[in-house]
Every structure is written in C-alpha cells, then in structure tokens.
C-alpha positions in Angstrom: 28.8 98.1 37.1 28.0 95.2 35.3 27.5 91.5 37.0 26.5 88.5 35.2 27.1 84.7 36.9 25.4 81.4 35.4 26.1 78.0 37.4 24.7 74.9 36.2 25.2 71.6 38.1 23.7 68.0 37.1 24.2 64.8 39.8 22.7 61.8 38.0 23.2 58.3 39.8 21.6 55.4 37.1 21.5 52.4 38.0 20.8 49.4 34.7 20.4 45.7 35.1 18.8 42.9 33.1 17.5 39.3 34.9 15.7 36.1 33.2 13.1 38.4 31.1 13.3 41.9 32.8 14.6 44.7 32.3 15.0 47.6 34.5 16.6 50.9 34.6 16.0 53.4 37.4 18.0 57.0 37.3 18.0 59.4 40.3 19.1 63.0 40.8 19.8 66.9 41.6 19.7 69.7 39.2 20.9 73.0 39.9 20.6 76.6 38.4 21.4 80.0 39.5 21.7 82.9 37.5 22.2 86.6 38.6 22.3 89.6 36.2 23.0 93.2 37.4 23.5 96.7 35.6 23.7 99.5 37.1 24.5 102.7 35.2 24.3 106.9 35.7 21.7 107.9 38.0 21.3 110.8 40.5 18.0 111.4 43.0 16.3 114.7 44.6 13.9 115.9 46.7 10.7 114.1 46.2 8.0 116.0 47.7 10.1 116.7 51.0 10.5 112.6 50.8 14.7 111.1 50.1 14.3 108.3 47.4 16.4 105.9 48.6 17.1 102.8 46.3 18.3 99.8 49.0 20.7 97.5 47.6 19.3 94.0 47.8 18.4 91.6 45.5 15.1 90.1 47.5 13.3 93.8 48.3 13.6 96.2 44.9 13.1 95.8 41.1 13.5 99.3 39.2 13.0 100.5 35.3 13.9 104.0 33.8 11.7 107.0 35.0 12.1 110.2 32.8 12.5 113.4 34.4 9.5 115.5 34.3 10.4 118.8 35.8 10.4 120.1 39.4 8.2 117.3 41.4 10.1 114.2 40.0 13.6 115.1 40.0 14.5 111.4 39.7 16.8 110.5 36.8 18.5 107.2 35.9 19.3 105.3 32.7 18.9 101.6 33.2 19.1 99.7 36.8 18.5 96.3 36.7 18.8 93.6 39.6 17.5 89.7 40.0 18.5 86.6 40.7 17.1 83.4 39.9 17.8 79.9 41.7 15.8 76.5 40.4 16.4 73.4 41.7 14.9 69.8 40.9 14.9 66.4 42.3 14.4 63.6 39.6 13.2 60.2 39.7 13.0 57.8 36.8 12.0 53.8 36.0 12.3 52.3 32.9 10.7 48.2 32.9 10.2 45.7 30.4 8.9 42.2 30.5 9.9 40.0 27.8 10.9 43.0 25.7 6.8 43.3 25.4 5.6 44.9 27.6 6.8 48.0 28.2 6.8 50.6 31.4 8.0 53.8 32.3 7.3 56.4 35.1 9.4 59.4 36.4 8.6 61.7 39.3 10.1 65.3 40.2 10.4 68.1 42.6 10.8 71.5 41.1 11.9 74.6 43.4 12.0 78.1 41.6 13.0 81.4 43.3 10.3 83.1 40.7 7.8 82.0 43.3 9.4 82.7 46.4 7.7 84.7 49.0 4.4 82.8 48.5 3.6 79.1 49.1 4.3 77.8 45.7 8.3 77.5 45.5 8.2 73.3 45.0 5.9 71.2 42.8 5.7 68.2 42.1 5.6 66.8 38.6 4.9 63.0 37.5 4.7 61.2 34.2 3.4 57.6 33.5 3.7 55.7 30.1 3.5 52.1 28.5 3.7 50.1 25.4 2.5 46.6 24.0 4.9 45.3 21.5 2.3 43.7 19.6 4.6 42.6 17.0 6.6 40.0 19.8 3.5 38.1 20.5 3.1 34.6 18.8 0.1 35.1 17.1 1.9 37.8 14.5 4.5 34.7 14.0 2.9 33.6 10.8 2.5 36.8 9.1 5.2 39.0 7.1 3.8 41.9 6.5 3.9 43.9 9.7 7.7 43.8 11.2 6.9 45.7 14.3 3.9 47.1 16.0 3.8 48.6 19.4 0.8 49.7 20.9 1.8 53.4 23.3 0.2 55.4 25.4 1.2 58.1 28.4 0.0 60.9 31.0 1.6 63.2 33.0 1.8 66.3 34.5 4.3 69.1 33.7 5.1 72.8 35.1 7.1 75.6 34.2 8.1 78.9 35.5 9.8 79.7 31.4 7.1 81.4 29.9 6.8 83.6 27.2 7.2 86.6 28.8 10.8 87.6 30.2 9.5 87.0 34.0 12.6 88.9 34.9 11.2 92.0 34.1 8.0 91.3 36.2 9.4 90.5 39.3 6.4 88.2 40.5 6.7 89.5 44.9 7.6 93.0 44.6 6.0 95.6 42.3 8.1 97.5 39.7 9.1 101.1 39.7 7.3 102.6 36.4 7.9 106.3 34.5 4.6 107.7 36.2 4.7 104.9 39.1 6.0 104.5 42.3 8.6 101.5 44.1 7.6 98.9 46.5 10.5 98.1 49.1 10.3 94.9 51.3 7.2 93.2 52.9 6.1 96.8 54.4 5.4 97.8 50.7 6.0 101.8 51.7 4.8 103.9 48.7 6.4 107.2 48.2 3.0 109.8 48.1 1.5 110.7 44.9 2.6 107.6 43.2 1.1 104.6 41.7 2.6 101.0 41.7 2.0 98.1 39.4 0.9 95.3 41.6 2.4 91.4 41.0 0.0 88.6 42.0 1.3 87.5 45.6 -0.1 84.1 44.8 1.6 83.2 41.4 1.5 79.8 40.8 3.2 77.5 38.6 2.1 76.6 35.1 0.5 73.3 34.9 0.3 71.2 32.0 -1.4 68.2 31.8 -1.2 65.4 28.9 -2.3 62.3 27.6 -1.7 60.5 24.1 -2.3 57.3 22.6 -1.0 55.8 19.5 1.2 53.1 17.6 4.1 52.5 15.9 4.4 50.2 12.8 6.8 49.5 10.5 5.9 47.3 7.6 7.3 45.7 4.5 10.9 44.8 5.1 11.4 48.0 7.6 10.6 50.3 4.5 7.2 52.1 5.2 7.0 52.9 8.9 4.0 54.6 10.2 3.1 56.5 13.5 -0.1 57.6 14.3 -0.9 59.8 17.8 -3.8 61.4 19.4 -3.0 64.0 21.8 -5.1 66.1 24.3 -3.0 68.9 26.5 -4.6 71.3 28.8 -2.6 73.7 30.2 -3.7 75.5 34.2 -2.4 78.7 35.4 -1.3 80.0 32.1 1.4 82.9 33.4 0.5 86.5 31.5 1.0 89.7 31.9 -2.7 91.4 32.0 -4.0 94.8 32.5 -5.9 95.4 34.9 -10.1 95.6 34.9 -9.5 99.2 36.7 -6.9 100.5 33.7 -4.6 101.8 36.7 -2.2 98.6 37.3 -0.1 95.7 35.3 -0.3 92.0 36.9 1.1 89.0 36.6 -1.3 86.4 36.9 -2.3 82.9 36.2 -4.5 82.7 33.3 -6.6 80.2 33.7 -7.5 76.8 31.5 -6.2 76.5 27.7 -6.6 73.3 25.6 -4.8 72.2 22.8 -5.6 68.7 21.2 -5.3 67.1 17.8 -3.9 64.5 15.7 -0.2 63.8 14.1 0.6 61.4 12.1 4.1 60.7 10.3 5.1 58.3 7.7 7.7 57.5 5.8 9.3 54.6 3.0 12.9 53.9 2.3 14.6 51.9 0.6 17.3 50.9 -2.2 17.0 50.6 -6.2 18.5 46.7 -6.9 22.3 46.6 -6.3 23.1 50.1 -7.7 24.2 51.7 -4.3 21.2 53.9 -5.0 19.3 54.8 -1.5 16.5 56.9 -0.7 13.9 57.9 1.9 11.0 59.8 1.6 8.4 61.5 4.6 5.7 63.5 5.7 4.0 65.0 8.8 1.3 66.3 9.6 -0.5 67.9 12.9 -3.7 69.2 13.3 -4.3 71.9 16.3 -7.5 72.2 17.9 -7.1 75.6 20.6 -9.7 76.6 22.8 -9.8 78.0 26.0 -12.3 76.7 28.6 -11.6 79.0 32.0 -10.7 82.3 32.1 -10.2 81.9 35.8 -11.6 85.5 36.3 -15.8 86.3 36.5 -18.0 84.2 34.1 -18.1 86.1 30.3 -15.2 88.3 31.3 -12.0 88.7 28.3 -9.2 89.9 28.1 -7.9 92.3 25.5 -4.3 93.0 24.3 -5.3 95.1 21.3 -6.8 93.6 18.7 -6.5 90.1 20.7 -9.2 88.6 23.0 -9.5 86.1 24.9 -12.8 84.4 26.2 -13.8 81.2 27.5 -15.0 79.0 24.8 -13.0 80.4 21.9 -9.2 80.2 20.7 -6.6 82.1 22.7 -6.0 85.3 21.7 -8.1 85.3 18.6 -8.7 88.6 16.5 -11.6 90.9 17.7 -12.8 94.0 15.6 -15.2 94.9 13.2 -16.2 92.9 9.9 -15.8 95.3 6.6 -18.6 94.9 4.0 -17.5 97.6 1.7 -16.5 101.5 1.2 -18.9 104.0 1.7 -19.3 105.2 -1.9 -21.4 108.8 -1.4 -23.1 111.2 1.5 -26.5 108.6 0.2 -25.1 105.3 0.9 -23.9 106.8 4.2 -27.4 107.6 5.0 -28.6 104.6 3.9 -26.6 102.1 6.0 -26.4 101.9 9.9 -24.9 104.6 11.2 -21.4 104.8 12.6 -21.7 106.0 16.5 -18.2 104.4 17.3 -16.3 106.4 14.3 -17.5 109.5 12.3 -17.5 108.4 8.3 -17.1 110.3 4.9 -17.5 108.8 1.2 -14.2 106.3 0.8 -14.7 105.3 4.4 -14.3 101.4 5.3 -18.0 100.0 6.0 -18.6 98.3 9.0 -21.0 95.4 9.0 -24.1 95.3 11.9 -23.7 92.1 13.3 -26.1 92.2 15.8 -28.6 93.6 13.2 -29.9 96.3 15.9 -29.4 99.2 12.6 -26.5 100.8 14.8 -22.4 100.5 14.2 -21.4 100.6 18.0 -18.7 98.1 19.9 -21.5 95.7 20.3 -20.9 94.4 16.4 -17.0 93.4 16.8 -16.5 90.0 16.2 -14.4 87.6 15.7 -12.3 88.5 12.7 -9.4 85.6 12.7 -7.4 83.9 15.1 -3.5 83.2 14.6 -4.0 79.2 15.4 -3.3 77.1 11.9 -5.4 74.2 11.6 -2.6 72.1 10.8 1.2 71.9 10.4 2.5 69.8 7.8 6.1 68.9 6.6 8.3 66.8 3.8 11.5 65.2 4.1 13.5 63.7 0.8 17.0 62.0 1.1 19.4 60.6 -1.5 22.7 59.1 -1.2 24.8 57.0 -4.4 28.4 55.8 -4.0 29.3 58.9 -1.5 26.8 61.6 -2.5 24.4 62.5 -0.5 21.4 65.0 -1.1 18.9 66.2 2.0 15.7 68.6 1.8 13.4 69.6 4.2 10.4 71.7 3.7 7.5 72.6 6.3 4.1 74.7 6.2 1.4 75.7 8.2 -2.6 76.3 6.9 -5.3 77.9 8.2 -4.5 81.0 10.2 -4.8 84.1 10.0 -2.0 87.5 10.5 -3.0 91.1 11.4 -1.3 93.8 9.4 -0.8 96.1 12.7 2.1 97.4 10.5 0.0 98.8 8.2 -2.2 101.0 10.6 -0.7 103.4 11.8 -1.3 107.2 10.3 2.7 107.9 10.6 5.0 106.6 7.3 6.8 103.8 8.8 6.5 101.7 5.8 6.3 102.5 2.3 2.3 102.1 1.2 1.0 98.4 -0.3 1.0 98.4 -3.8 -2.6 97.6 -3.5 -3.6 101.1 -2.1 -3.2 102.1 -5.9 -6.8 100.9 -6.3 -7.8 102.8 -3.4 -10.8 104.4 -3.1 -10.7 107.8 -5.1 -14.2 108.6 -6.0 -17.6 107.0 -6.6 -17.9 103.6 -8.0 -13.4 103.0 -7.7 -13.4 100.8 -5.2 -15.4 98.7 -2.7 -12.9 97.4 -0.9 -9.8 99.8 -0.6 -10.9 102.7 1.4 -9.2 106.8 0.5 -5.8 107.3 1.3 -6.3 109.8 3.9 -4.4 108.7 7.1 -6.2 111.2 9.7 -9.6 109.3 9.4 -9.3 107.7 12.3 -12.4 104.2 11.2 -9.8 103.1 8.3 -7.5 102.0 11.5 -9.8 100.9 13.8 -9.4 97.5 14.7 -10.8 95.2 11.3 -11.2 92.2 8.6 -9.6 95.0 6.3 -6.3 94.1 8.3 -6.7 90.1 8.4 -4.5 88.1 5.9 -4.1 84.7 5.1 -1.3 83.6 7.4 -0.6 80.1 5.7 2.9 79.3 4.4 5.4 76.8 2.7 8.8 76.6 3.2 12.2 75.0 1.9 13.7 74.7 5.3 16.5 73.0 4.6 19.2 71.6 1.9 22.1 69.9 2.2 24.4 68.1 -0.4 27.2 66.6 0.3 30.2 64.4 -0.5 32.0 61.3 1.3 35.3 60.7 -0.2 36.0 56.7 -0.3 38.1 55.4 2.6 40.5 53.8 0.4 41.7 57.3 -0.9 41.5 58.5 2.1 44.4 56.1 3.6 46.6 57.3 1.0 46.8 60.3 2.6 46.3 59.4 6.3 43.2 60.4 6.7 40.5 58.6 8.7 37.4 60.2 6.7 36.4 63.3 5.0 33.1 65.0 4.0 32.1 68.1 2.2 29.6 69.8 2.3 27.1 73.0 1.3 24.2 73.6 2.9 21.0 76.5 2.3 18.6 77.7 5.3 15.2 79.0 4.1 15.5 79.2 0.6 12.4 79.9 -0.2 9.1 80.5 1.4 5.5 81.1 -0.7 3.1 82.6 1.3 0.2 85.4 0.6 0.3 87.6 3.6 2.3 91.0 2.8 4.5 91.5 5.6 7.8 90.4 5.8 7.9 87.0 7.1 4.8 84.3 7.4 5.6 83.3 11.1 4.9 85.5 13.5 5.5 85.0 17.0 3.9 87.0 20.2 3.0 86.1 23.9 0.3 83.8 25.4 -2.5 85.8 24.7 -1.4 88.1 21.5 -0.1 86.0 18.2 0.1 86.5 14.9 0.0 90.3 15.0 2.7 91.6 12.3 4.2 94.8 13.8 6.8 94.4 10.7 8.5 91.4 12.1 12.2 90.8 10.6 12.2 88.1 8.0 13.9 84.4 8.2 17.2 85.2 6.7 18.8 82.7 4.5 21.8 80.7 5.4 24.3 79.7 2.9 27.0 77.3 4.1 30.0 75.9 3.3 32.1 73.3 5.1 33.9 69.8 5.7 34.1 67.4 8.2 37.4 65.6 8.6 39.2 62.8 10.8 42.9 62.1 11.7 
C-alpha cells in the first residue's frame, strides 16, 4: 500500500485604488494545505506476553517505526509503516498606504491553524506585522541638491510562527507517542501501554514557534542612480524553538519548545553601475555583507541546565549549540610527563596520548575542564556580484563566503575505517619528541576520540557560486528568420570553493541545536549547463 495526496488552495480577493494623494491597497484571504502520506509494507504480529498487538487503523490515534525481532518475548516483526496527515490553514490580512508617495505604511495580520498542534490548545495563532518608510528624498528641502536621488528612511516589527522546523515533525508525531525498537505504542487518549514496554513521550503542550523582529534602516541611491546603498540593523528573537531533546532521566525522546534564541546583526549592501561613454559597454558591480550575533538567553527548563546532542551544548548566555569538550595542549611525550601533568580520571593515558588542558586549574582532568571548544555560528556572511553586457554579450558571477566559525571532524573519530586516514596523521606521534600535536595512531585508545579542540577546524569558506555567459542575437537577424528573440547560454554552479577545513564540503548543515558537525557530509556538486532561450 502506498498513499500519497497534496491539495493546495489559495483565495485572494485585492482590492487597489488611488484618490487626490493616497494610495491604498488592501488584500484579503484563505490558504489551504493538506497532505497525507501512508506506507504500509510486510508485517506479521504474535503473542506478546499473553497480550494481541493490535495496530488500529486511524490516522488521529497511532504513529509506528520498525521494531526488530528479538527472539521469543517480541515476536513483532514489520518493515516500514508509516501514517499522518497534515492540514494547515490561514486567514490573511493585508494594507498597503501611502501619502504623497512619502510616507509610506504597511500592516498585515493572520490566523494560522495547523493539525501538528491539534489535540492541545494551540491549533490557531495569530501573527501580525507592521512597517513604514519616509521618502526623504520627496521632501522639498532635498530640492536643491543633486547628489542623493532617493533616500527612504524604513523600519518594521512583527511577529511570525511556524510549525516547519528543522526536524521532519512527521516523524515525531507531537499528541501520540511513537512505537520504538525497545519501546512500546500509545493508542488514543487512554494512552494503554502494552506491559514491559517503554514509550517515548511528545510534549502534550507544543506550541508554535514564535519569532519576533524589528529592523531599521535606509535606502539611498546616489549619483545619477549608479551607487545605491542599503544599510539595516536587525534584532530577531525566536520563542519556543521546536527540538527534539533527550530526556534529563536518559529513558525518553521529547518534543519540546526550546526556549529563547537571539540572533541580531548588521547587513549592509552596495553596489555601482553604470556605462563606459557611448560604447554599449555596461557594468555593475556589488557586495554584501552580514554580521551574526547568536546567543541564547532562556533555556525554558531550570536555571544553569543544558542540553547536549554530542559534542553540542546549549546554555543560556552562550551560542546555540556551540562545541563542548576538552581543550588539547599537547601529546603526552613519556611515562614522566604523564606524571608530571594533571592526571587523567575521565580517560586512562599512555605516551602519544592527546593532553587535556585543566581549565579549572584544580590539578585534576575530570568533566569539570570541558569548555567551550568552537561554535558553528560565522561572524559574518559576505558576497560579490560582477555583471557585463556589450552589444549582446552578457557575462554574470556570483561568489559568496562565510568567516568565523568553526566545523567538528565527527568523521574523523571514530576507531572503525570509514575514511581513508588525513594525510596529516603522517606526522603523528611515533615516539618521544615526534610530535606535540598529532597523537599515535592507535584507534583503541579511547582519550584520542573523546570529545576535543583536536577535532575543531576552521569552518570559513569562499565560493564561485555562480557564472553565466551568454549571448543575445540582434532582433534584426532574428526577423529574417521569424524569430521573436534568441539567447544562448552556458552557465557553471560551484566552480570552485577555497576553504581549510578537511572534510568534504565547507557548509554543513544540522538541526536547531547541533550545526556544523561534519559526519562526512556530501560535497556541493558542480553544475555545468548548456541552453537557449527562444521566442516565436
């Protein structure tokens, strides 16, 4: 069995109209989405300590995964049963105003229903947005000046939810438990637990995530239209961040709202075109760039308590899901220096041994000195943007980076050969005095993998994004042989990135709470195309 629907409907009513010096647009509506997936493959069920598993079929009462058959107790086999649906819904409001083309207005208002929140008292939410502008540039005062062209002064606020997260929310059915391979189900509002089982519990009370916003900035252009500028401030803190968290106990999975994350920073773009004399020659050049400043203020759980998702942590007062382990000041070179240092009471240590700094400086290596190693947050984002056109050609690159965070090589710990060895581990450790920072290559030592710096890389990257040349052939040809227009073109993806970590690819991705940890993350692949565009 295999059942998949997706029904989208949009009703939009807008309404436009312009009188003396105003200017008003208002836009009302519905939106509607339902989606419903099932799978249902092999499965057969037995005696379950004198108790019938019975699996009811109904989309509202039972989420199941695979369980594997462990012998005579759980005679339960099945090879993948899945079963949800999902329904949103939204009512929209929105006003655009302007006074004299100066002063500027806008404010939109919706309702948001989602089925991910059903059976609790959070199914609608409202959301609202307010925003304005001052066309400075309009005003008579700037009348006798000719440098600035246009300059509006912007600003907005608002308030946004969402039920997308990063996790697949399907698979963590937010009212009813899920059925795991040493777990239990949960059927219908009784919540009857076959004996001898444990269930992963779902937060009752999920609740939307809430972000709210506010930015202020300008936009100028200057000199003829050819340098334009745009400058913005922006603060967002986002409530109820929806993760998937183990629990304090170690027996049970949740869903649950986070708590308080804030991002804020600064972007600014520019950019200057323009033309050389009469040649036909044109040309535009750009940059970006945004700076990132993440920190989480609540945790929404008891004062000082984190959450860990292996090497990431999170804790109120630092970046989300920064790196937490132990700092590495060298190799243990001999049986003397290991004496000599603070012991180890976490990890037992031989000579070629990673070295594990005492940050609390209380002379012992225990949990107490792991600290904050890195965090996957850059510290800004930056980008370029060139294009050329003369009589017909035309020549487009884009290129991007990111500075200032860090990647952990999870790849490279584990004690099984997934991946060929670094070329680096040929300076490994391999007696007294080799090396002080490249520990022996002897995978069974269990303090070369623990969680640490020896793992952090520099996670900062450039890219050629994009490049496209292309060619407009002139109309006048084109007429001869009754065509309308014609364009060719070729056009590269990711050409080339430089970056210094060692992995695969520079841009890791991850959840909420876990980034920038390289598990040997498929590369960007690069996209060569060829193609025309043509009208009749």
């Amino acid at each position: 069995k295999s059942t998949e629907y997706t029904a989208q409907g949009d009703y939009i009513l807008t309404y436009q109209n312009r009188f003396d010096k105003h200017s008003l647009t208002a836009m009302g509506g519905l939106t509607t989405n339902y989606r419903e997936f099932s799978l249902l493959n092999g499965e057969r069920s037995e005696l379950l300590d004198k108790i019938y598993f019975n699996v009811p079929d109904n989309h509202d009462k039972w989420w199941l995964t695979s369980l594997s058959n462990d012998g005579a107790r759980n005679q339960y086999d099945n090879d993948k049963i899945y079963q949800w649906r999902r329904f949103t819904m939204s009512y929209l409001l929105r006003t655009l105003y302007s006074y004299n083309d100066r002063y500027l207005f806008n404010a939109s208002f919706r309702r948001d229903g989602s089925s991910v929140f059903r059976g609790v008292d959070n199914t609608w939410k409202n959301f609202y947005t307010f925003g304005g502008g001052w066309v400075v540039s309009e005003e008579d005062f700037m009348a006798s000046q000719n440098v600035i062209d246009y300059l509006k002064l912007k600003g907005s606020w608002g308030v946004l939810g969402t039920e997308n997260t990063g996790i697949n929310i399907n698979n963590y059915y937010p009212t009813y438990p899920e059925l795991t391979s040493v777990g239990s189900a949960v059927f219908g509002p009784n919540e009857d637990i076959i004996p001898g089982y444990t269930k992963i519990y779902n937060v009752q009370d999920l609740d939307w995530e809430m972000t709210y916003s506010w930015e202020a900035g300008f936009e100028m252009n200057l000199l003829n239209q050819r340098l334009r500028l745009e400058p913005v401030y922006y603060n967002k803190r986002t409530k109820d961040i929806i993760v998937l968290l183990d629990s304090r106990g170690g027996a049970f999975n949740s869903l649950e709202n986070l708590g308080d994350i804030e991002n804020k920073g600064f972007e600014l773009s520019a950019s200057w075109s323009d033309r050389i004399g009469n040649s036909g020659f044109n040309y535009s050049v750009g940059a970006n760039i945004t700076t990132i400043n993440n920190k989480v203020i609540t945790l929404g759980r008891d004062e000082g308590d984190a959450i860990y998702d292996g090497v990431a942590r999170t804790v109120a007062g630092q970046p989300i899901g920064y790196f937490y382990g132990y700092e590495v000041e060298g190799v243990y070179q001999n049986n003397e220096d290991i004496k000599q240092s603070a012991p180890n009471t976490v990890y037992s240590v031989n000579p070629g041994d990673l070295k594990f700094k005492d940050i609390n400086g209380d002379q012992v290596i225990d949990q107490n000195d792991r600290t904050m190693i890195g965090q996957p947050h850059p510290d800004f984002t930056y980008g370029f943007n060139l294009a050329l056109d003369y009589k017909g050609i035309d020549l487009s690159v884009d290129m991007m980076g990111v500075y200032g965070n860090e990647i952990y090589r999870d790849w490279d710990v584990s004690s099984f050969a997934q991946f060929n060895y670094l070329t680096k581990r040929m300076d490994r450790w391999n007696g007294e005095g080799t090396s002080n920072w490249e520990p022996i290559l002897e995978p069974s030592r269990a303090v070369n993998r623990a969680y640490s710096s020896y793992f952090i890389e520099d996670g900062s990257f450039f890219r050629i994004k994009n490049i496209q040349l292309g060619y407009t052939f002139n109309p006048s040809f084109l007429n001869k042989i009754y065509m309308k227009s014609l364009r060719l073109y070729a056009n590269i993806e990711n050409l080339k990135t430089w970056s210094k970590n060692t992995g695969y690819t520079p841009e890791i991705g991850g959840t909420a709470i876990k980034s920038g940890v390289d598990t040997g993350t498929y590369p960007m692949p690069a996209i060569y195309t060829f193609g025309l565009n043509l009208t009749f």
